[in-house]
C-alpha positions in Angstrom: 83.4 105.5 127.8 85.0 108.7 127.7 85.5 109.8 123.9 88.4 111.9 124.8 90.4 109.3 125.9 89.9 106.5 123.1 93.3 106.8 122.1 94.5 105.5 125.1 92.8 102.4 125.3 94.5 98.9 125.2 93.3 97.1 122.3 93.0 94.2 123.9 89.5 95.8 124.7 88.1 95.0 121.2 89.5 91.3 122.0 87.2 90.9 124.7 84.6 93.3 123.8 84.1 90.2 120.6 84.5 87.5 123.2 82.0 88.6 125.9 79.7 89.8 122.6 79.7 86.0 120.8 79.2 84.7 124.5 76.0 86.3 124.8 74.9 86.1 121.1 75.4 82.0 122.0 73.1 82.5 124.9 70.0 84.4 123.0 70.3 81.9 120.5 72.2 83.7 117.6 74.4 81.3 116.7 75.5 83.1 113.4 76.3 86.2 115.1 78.6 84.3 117.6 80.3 82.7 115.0 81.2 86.4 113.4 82.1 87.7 116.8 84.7 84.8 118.2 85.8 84.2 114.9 86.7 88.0 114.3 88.6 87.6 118.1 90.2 84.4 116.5 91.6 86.7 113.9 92.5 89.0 116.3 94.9 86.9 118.5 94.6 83.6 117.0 96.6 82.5 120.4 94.0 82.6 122.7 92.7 79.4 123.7 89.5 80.3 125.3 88.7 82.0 121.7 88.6 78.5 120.7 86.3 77.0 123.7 83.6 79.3 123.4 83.6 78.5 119.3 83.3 75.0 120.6 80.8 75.9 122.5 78.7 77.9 119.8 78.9 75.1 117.6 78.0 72.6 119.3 74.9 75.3 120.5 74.4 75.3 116.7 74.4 71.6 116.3 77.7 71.5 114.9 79.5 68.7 117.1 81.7 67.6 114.3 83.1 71.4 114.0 82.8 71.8 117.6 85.2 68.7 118.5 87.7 70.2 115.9 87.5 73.9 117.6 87.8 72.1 120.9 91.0 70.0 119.4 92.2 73.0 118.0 92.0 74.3 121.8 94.2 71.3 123.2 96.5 71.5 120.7 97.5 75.0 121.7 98.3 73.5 125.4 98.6 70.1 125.6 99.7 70.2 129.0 96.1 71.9 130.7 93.7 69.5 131.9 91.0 71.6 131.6 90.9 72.0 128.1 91.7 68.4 127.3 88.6 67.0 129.2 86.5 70.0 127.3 88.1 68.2 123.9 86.8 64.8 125.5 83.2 66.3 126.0 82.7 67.7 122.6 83.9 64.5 121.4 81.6 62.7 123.5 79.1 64.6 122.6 79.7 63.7 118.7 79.8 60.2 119.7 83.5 60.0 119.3 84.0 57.5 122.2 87.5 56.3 121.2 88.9 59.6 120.4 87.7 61.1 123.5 88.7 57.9 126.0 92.8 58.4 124.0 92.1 62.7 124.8 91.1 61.7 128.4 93.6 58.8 129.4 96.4 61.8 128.4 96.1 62.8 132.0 95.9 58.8 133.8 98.5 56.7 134.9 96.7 53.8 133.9 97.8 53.6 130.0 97.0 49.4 129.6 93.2 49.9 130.7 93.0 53.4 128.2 93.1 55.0 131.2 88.8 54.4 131.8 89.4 52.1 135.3 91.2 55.1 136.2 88.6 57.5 135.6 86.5 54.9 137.1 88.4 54.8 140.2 89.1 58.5 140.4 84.8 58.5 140.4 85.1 60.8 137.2 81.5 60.8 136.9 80.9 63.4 134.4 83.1 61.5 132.1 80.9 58.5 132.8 77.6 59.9 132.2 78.8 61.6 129.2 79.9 58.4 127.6 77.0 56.7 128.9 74.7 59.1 127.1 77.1 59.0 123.8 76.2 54.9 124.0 72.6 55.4 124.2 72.8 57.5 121.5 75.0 55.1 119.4 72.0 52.3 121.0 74.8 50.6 122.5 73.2 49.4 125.8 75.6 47.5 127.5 77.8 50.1 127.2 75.4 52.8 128.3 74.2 50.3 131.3 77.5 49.9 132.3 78.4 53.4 132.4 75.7 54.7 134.3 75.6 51.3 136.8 79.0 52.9 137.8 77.5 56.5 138.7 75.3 54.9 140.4 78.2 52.6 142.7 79.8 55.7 143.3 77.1 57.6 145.0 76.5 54.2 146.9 80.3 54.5 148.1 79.6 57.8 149.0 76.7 57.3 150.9 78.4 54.2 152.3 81.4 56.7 153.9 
């Protein structure tokens, strides 16, 4: 960077120098140091919703899934209307075991409110959703449930083989 012109810099640069910074203190395993990072960005511009993703993402890196769900909720909250960041919500949850909070975050965006909105996911072959909650059963040692959620991945690749 040219020192003569640091005056003239947006500083907006700082925002995303700490965002890109806790992103690859996650990656190398610093998980304290990410924390410090997105949470100085979060104080920053407390708007930014991606802020609040990545500390989803560091937390749950950290083994954190409780805080990580309520970073990711804090996330959706912001804009309740972006799928995206509702169906991160739902896999933090998921991945906290949260089945029913993630299944009422998830069927926000189905037309199928009686059924909770999972045949829908099931018909739209939503199959991350499926293996996640699958896995969050076998953790749980809920079988059935875990069974029945990966027997469906497995349909679906036999539909698609099958067209």
């Amino acid at each position: 960077l040219d020192a003569e012109n640091d005056d003239d810099e947006s500083p907006s640069i700082l925002l995303w120098v700490r965002f890109f910074l806790a992103q690859h203190y996650n990656e190398i395993g610093d998980h304290e140091r990410a924390l410090r990072k997105v949470d100085e960005a979060i104080d920053h511009t407390p708007t930014l919703v991606e802020l609040y993703l990545v500390r989803a993402k560091i937390l749950s890196a950290s083994g954190d899934r409780g805080g990580a769900v309520a970073a990711a909720d804090d996330a959706r909250r912001m804009d309740l209307a972006d799928r995206y960041v509702n169906s991160q919500a739902a896999k933090y949850a998921l991945e906290a075991n949260l089945v029913d909070q993630a299944e009422s975050w998830i069927s926000l965006f189905t037309r199928d409110g009686d059924s909770r909105g999972v045949q829908a996911l099931y018909d739209m072959q939503c199959m991350w959703y499926e293996l996640e909650a699958g896995e969050s059963f076998l953790r749980q040692g809920k079988l059935a449930q875990a069974l029945k959620r990966f027997t469906a991945v497995d349909r679906h690749f036999a539909d698609i083989v099958e067209d």
